[in-house]
C-alpha angles and dihedrals in degrees: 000000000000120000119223119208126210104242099026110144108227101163130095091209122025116282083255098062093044090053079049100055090035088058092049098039085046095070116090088216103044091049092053094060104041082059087064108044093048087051092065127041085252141331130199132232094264097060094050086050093049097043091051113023100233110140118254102269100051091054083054094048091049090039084056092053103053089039083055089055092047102246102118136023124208122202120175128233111192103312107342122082096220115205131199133176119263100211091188090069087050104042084046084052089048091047101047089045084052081048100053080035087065087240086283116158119196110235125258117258109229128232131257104208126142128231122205122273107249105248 
């Protein structure tokens, strides 16, 4: 049995950032995106318009919300705001939810799958 204490810090990153990565991450949308753009090295604003056919604002408004959670970064180059991915905020995210999780894994199925009989 394992005891539990008032006051015992579980978490990678503080309980503010994980509801705010929680928030970000929540939104279909948002999630969507966020699996592009970590798919590619960047990938600017146009792209993500024209992928998903959301006017121009509303990418911007997702983009700064999962920039405010610290899951991507933008940076411009002439006339395009380039985003990419940071993994560290993620993999922090993953950390702190095996943590509340108690580091349980659920156990593989296995397969049932059928060798041959031997002839």
């Amino acid at each position: 049995m394992k005891l539990c204490f008032a006051g015992s810090n579980i978490f990678t990153v503080n309980k503010k950032e994980m509801v705010r990565v929680s928030r970000a991450l929540g939104d279909p949308t948002r999630l969507r995106i966020y699996e592009s753009i970590s798919a590619c090295d960047a990938m600017f604003c146009g792209q993500i318009v024209e992928k998903y056919g959301l006017t121009p604002g509303t990418i911007s408004h997702h983009l700064k919300i999962l920039g405010d959670a610290k899951l991507i970064e933008s940076h411009r180059e002439g006339q395009f705001i380039y985003s990419r991915a940071l993994p560290k905020t993620i993999r922090d995210y993953g950390s702190s939810l095996a943590r509340i999780a108690g580091n349980r894994i659920a156990p593989k199925k296995k397969s049932r799958r059928r060798t041959p009989a031997a002839e």
